[in-house]
PyMOL CGO cylinders between C-alpha atoms (Angstrom):
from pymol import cmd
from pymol.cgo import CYLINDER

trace = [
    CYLINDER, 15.38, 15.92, -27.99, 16.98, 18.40, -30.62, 0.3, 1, 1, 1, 1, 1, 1,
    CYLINDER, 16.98, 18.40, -30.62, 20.30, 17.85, -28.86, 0.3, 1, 1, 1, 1, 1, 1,
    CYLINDER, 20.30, 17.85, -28.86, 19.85, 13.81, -29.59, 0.3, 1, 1, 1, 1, 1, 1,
    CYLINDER, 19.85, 13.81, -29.59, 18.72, 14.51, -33.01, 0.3, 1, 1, 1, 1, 1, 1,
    CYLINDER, 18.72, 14.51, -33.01, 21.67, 16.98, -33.61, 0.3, 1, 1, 1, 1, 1, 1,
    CYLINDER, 21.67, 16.98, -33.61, 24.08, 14.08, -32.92, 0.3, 1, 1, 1, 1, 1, 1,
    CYLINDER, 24.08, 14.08, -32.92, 22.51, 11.50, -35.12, 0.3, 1, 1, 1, 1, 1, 1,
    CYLINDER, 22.51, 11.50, -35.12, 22.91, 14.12, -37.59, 0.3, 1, 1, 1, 1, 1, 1,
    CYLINDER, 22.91, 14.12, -37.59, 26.80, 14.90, -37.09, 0.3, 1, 1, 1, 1, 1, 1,
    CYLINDER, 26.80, 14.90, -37.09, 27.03, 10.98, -36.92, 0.3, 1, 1, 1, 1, 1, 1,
    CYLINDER, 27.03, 10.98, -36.92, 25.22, 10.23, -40.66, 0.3, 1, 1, 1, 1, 1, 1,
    CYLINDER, 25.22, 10.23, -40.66, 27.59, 13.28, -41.59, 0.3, 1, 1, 1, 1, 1, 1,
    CYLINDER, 27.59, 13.28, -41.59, 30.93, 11.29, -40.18, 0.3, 1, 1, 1, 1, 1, 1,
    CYLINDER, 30.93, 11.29, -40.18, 29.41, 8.28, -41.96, 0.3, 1, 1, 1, 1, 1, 1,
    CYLINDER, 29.41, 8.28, -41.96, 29.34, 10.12, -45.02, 0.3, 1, 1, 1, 1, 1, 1,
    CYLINDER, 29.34, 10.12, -45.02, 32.80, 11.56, -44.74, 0.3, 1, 1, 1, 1, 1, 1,
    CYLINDER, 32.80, 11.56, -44.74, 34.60, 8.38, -43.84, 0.3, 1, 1, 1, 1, 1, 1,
    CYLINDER, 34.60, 8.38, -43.84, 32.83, 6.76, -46.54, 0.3, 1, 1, 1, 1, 1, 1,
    CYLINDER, 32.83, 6.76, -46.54, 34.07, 9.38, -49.23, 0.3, 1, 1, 1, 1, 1, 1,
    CYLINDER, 34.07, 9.38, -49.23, 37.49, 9.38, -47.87, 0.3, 1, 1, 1, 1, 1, 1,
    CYLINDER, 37.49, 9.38, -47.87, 40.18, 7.31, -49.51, 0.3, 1, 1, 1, 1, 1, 1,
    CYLINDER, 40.18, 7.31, -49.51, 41.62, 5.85, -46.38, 0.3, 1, 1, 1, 1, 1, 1,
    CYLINDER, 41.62, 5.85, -46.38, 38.36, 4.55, -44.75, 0.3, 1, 1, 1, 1, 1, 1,
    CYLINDER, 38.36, 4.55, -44.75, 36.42, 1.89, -45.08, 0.3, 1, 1, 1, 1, 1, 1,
    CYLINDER, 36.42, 1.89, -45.08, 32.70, 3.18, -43.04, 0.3, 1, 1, 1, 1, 1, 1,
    CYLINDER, 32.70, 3.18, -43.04, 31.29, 0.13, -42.10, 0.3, 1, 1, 1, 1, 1, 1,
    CYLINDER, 31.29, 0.13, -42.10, 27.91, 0.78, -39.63, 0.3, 1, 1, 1, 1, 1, 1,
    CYLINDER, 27.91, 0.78, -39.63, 26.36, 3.86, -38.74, 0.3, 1, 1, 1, 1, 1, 1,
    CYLINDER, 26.36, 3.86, -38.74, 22.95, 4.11, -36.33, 0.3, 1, 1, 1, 1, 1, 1,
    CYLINDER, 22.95, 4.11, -36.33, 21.53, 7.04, -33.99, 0.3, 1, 1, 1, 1, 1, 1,
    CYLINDER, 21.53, 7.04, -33.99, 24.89, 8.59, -32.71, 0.3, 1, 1, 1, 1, 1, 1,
    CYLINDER, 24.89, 8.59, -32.71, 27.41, 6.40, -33.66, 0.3, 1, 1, 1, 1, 1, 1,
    CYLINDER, 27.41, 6.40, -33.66, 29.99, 5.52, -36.26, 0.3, 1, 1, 1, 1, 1, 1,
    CYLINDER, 29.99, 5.52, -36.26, 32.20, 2.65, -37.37, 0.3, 1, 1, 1, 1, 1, 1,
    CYLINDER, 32.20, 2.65, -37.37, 35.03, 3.01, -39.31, 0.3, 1, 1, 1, 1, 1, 1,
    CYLINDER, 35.03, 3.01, -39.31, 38.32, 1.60, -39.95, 0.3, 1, 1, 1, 1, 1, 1,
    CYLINDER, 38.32, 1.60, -39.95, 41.50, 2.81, -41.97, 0.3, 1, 1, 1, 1, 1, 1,
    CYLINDER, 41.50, 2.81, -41.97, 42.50, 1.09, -45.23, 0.3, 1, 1, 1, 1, 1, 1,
    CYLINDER, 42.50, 1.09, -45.23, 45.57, 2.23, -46.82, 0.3, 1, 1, 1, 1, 1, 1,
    CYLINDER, 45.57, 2.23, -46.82, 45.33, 2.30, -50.86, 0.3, 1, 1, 1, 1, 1, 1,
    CYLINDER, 45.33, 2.30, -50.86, 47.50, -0.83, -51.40, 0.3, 1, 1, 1, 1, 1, 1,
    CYLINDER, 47.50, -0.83, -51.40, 45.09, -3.35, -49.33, 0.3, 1, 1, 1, 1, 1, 1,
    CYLINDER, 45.09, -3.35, -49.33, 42.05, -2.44, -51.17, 0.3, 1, 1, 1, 1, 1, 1,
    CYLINDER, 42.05, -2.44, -51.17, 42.25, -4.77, -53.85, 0.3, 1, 1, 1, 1, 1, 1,
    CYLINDER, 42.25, -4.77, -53.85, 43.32, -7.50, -51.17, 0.3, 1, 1, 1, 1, 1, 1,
    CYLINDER, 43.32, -7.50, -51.17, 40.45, -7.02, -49.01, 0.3, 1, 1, 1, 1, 1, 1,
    CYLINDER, 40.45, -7.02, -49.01, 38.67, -9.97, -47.63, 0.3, 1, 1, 1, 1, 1, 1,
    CYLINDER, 38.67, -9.97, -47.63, 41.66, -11.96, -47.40, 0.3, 1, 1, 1, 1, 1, 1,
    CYLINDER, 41.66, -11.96, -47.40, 42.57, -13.43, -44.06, 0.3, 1, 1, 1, 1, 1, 1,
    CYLINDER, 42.57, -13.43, -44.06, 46.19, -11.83, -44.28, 0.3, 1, 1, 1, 1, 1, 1,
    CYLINDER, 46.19, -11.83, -44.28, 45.05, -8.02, -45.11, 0.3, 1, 1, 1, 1, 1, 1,
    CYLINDER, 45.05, -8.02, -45.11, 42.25, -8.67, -42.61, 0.3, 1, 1, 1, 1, 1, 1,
    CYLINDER, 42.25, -8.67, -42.61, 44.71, -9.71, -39.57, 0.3, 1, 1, 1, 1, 1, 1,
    CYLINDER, 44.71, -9.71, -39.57, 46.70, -7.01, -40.90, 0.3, 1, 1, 1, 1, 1, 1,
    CYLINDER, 46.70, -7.01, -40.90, 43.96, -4.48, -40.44, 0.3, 1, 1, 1, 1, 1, 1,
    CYLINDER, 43.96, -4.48, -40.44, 42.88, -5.26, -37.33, 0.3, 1, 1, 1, 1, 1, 1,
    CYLINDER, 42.88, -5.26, -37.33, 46.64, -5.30, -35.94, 0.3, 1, 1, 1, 1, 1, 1,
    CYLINDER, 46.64, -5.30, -35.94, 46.44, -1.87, -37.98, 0.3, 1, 1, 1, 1, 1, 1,
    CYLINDER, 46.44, -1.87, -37.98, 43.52, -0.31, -36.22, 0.3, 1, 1, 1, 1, 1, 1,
    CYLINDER, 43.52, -0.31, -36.22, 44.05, -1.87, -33.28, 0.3, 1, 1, 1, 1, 1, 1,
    CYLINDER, 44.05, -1.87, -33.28, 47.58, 0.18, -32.94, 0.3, 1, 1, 1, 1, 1, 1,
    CYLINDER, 47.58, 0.18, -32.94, 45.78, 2.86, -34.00, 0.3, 1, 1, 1, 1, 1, 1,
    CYLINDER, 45.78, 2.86, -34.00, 43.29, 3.53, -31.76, 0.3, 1, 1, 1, 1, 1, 1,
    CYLINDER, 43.29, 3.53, -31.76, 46.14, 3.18, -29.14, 0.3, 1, 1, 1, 1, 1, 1,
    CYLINDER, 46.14, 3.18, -29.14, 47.48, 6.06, -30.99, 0.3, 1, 1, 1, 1, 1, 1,
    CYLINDER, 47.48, 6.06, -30.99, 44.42, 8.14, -30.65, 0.3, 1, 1, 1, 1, 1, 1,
    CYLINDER, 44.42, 8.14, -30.65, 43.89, 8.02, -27.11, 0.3, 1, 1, 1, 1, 1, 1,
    CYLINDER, 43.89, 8.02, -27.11, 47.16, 8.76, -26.56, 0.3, 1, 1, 1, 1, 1, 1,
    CYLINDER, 47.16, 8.76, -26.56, 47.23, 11.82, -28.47, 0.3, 1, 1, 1, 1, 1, 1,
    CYLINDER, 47.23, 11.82, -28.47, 44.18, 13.48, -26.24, 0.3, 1, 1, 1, 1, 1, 1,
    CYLINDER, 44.18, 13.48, -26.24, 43.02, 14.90, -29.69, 0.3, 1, 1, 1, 1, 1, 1,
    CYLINDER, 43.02, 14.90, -29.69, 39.87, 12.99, -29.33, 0.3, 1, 1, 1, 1, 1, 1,
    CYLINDER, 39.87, 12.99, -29.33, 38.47, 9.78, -27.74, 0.3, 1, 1, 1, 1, 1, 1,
    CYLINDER, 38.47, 9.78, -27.74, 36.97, 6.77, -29.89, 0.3, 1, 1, 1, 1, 1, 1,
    CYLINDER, 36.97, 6.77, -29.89, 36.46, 3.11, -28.82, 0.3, 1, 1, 1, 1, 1, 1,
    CYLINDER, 36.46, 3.11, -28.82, 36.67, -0.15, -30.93, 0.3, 1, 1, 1, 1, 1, 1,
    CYLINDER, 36.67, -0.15, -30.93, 33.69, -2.73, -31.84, 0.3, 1, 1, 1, 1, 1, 1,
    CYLINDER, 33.69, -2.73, -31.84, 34.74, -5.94, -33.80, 0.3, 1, 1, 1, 1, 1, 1,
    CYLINDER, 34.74, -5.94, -33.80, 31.99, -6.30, -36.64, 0.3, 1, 1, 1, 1, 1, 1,
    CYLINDER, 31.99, -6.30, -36.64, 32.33, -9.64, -39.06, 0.3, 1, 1, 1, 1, 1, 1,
    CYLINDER, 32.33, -9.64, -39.06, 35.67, -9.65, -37.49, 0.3, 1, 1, 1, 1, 1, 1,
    CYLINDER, 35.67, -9.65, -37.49, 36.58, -6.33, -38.38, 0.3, 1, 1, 1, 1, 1, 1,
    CYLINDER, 36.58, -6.33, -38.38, 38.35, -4.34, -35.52, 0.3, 1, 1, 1, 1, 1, 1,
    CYLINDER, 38.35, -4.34, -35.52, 36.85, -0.95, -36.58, 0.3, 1, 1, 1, 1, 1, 1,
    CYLINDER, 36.85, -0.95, -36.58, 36.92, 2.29, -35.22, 0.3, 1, 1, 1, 1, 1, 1,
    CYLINDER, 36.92, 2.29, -35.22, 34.25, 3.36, -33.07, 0.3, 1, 1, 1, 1, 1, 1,
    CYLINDER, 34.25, 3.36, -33.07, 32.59, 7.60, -33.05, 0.3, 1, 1, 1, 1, 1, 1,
    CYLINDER, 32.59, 7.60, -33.05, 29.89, 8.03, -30.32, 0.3, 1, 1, 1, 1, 1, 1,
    CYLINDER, 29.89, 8.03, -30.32, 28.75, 11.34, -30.51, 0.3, 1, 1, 1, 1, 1, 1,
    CYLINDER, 28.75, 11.34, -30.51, 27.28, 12.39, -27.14, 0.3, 1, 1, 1, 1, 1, 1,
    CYLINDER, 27.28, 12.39, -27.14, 28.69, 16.10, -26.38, 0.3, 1, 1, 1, 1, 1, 1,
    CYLINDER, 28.69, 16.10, -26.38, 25.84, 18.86, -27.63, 0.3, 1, 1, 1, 1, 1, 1,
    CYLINDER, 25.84, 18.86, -27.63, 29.28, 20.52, -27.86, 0.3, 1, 1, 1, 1, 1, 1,
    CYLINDER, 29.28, 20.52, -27.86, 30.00, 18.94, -31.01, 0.3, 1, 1, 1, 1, 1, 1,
    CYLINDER, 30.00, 18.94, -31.01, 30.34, 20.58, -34.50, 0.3, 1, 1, 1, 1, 1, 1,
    CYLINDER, 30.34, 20.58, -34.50, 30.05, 19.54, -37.65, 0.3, 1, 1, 1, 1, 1, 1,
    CYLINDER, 30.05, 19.54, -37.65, 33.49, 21.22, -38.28, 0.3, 1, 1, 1, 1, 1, 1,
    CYLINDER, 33.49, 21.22, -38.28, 34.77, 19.24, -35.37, 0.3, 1, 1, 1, 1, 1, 1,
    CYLINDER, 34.77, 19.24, -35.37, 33.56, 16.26, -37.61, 0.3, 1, 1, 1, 1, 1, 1,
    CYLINDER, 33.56, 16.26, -37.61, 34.88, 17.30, -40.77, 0.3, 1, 1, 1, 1, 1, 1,
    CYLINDER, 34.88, 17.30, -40.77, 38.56, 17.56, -39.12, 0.3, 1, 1, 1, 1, 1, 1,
    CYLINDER, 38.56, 17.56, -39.12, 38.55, 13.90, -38.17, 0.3, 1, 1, 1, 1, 1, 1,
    CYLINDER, 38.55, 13.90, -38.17, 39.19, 12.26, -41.36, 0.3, 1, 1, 1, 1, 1, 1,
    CYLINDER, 39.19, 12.26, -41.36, 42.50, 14.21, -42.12, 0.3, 1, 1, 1, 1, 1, 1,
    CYLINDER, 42.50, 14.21, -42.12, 43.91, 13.90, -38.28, 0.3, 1, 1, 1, 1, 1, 1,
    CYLINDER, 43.91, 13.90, -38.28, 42.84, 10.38, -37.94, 0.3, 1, 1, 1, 1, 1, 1,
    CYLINDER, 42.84, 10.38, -37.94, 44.47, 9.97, -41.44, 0.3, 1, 1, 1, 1, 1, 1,
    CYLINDER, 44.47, 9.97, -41.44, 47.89, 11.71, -40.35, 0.3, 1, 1, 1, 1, 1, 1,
    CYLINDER, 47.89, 11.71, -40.35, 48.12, 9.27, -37.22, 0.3, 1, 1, 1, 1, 1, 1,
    CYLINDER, 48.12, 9.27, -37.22, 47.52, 6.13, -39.33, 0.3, 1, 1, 1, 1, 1, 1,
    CYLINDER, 47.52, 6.13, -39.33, 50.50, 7.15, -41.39, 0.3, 1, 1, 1, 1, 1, 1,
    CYLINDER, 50.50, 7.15, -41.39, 52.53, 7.49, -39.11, 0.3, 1, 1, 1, 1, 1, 1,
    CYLINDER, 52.53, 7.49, -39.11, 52.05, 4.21, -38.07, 0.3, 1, 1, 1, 1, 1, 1,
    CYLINDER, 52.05, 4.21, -38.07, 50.96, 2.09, -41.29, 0.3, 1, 1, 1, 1, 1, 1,
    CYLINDER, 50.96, 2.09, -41.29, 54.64, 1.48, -42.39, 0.3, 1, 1, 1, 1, 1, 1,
    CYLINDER, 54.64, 1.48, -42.39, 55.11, -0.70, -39.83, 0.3, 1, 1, 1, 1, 1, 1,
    CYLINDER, 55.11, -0.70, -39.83, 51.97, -2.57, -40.96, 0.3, 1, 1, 1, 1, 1, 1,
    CYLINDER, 51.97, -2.57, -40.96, 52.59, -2.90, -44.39, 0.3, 1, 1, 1, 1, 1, 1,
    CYLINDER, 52.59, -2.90, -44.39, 55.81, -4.45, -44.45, 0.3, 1, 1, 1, 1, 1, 1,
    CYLINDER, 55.81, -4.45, -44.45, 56.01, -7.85, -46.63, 0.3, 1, 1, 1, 1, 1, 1,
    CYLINDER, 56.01, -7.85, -46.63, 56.69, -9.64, -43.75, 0.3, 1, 1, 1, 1, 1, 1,
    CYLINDER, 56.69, -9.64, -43.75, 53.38, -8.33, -42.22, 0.3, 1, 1, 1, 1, 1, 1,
    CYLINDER, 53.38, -8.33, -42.22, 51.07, -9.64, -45.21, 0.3, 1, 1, 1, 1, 1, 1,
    CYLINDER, 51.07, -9.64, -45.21, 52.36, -13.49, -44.96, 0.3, 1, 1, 1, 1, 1, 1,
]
cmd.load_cgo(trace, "trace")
């Protein structure tokens, strides 16, 4: 029971640091998981619109490729109000809240790599 508890814990904490972080949008969070999705700066004040929306999801989408490539960690994907997010299930009683409080900064460093490609004009006709 205090392993379950511990992960709905690290889970509100993710919430919490997604939320705070610049590049995130935190969308759900309930027992031990997470959603999430990555919003560079420059769509923020477009958000809502169908373009910045497809764009996202294309955005995410490539991302979370990206992440399960790298072997760094392992999230899924759930599709809320249309919104491809990212998804955090914390089930491993191995998990720390420092483990948590890296995520931001290397999920962060992947989307860059990869927003350019994103945020072209072309991409937000």
């Amino acid at each position: 029971v205090q392993s379950i508890a511990d992960d709905i814990a690290l889970s509100e904490y993710a919430f919490r640091l997604f939320d705070l972080h610049p590049h995130f949008e935190a969308v759900t969070q309930s027992l031990s998981i997470t959603t999430f999705r990555y919003v560079p700066p420059s769509l923020r004040a477009s958000l809502g619109s169908p373009e910045t929306e497809e764009t996202l999801n294309r955005l995410n989408q490539a991302l979370l490729h990206r992440i399960e490539t790298s072997g760094d960690l392992f999230l899924s994907n759930a599709v809320v109000d249309g919104k491809y997010l990212l998804r955090l299930c914390i089930v491993n009683f191995r998990t720390s809240r420092q483990d948590i409080e890296a995520l931001p900064e290397l999920i962060a460093g992947m989307a860059a790599e990869l927003a350019p490609a994103y945020l072209t004009c072309e991409s937000l006709k």
